[in-house]
C-alpha positions in Angstrom: 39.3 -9.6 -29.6 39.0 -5.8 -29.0 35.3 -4.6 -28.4 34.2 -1.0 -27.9 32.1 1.1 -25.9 31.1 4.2 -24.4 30.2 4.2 -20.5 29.0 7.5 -18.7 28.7 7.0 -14.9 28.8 9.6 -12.3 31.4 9.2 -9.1 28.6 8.6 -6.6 26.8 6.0 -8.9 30.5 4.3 -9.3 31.5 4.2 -5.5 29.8 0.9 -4.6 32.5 -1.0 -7.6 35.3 1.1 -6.0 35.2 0.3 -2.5 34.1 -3.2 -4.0 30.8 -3.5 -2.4 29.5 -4.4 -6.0 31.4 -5.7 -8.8 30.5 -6.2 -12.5 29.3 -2.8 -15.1 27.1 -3.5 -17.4 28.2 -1.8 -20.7 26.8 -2.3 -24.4 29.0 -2.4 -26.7 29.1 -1.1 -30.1 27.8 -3.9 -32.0 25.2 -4.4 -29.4 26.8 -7.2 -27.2 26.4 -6.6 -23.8 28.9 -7.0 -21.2 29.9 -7.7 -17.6 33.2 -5.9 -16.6 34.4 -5.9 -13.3 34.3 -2.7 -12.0 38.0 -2.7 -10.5 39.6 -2.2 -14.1 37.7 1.2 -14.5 39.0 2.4 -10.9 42.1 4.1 -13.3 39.9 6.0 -14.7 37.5 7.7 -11.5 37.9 11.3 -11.5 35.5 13.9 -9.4 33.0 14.0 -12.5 32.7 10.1 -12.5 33.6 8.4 -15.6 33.4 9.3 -19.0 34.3 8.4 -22.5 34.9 5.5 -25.2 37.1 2.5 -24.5 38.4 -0.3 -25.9 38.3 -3.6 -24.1 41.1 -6.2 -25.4 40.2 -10.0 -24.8 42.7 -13.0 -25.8 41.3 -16.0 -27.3 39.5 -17.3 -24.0 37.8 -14.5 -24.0 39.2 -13.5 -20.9 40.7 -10.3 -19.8 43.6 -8.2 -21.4 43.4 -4.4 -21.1 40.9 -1.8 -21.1 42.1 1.6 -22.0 40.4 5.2 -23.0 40.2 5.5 -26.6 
């Protein structure tokens, strides 16, 4: 199953996920499902400006996780 999403947080608000102090993101994705990621797969993707774009989240059939990946 791939689902979609756009997610827009800034470094500071993403710190507590990558020092693991928290752990799930809530996104929504494009068909209006909203989801719990765990904030270690978007550690990849930190820069200084936070984290920005759309990505694609891959699930197999147990629903559980695959990849997530900038689209």
């Amino acid at each position: 199953m791939e689902l979609y999403f756009k997610l827009t947080i800034s470094y500071r608000d993403f710190l507590p996920y990558y020092q693991g102090l928290a752990d799930k993101i809530e996104v929504r994705e494009t068909q209006g499902r909203i989801l719990w990621i765990n904030g270690r797969h978007f550690r990849r993707f930190l820069t200084e400006n936070g984290i920005q774009g759309y990505f694609k989240l891959v699930l197999d059939d147990k629903g559980q996780f695959v990849s997530l990946n900038r689209v």
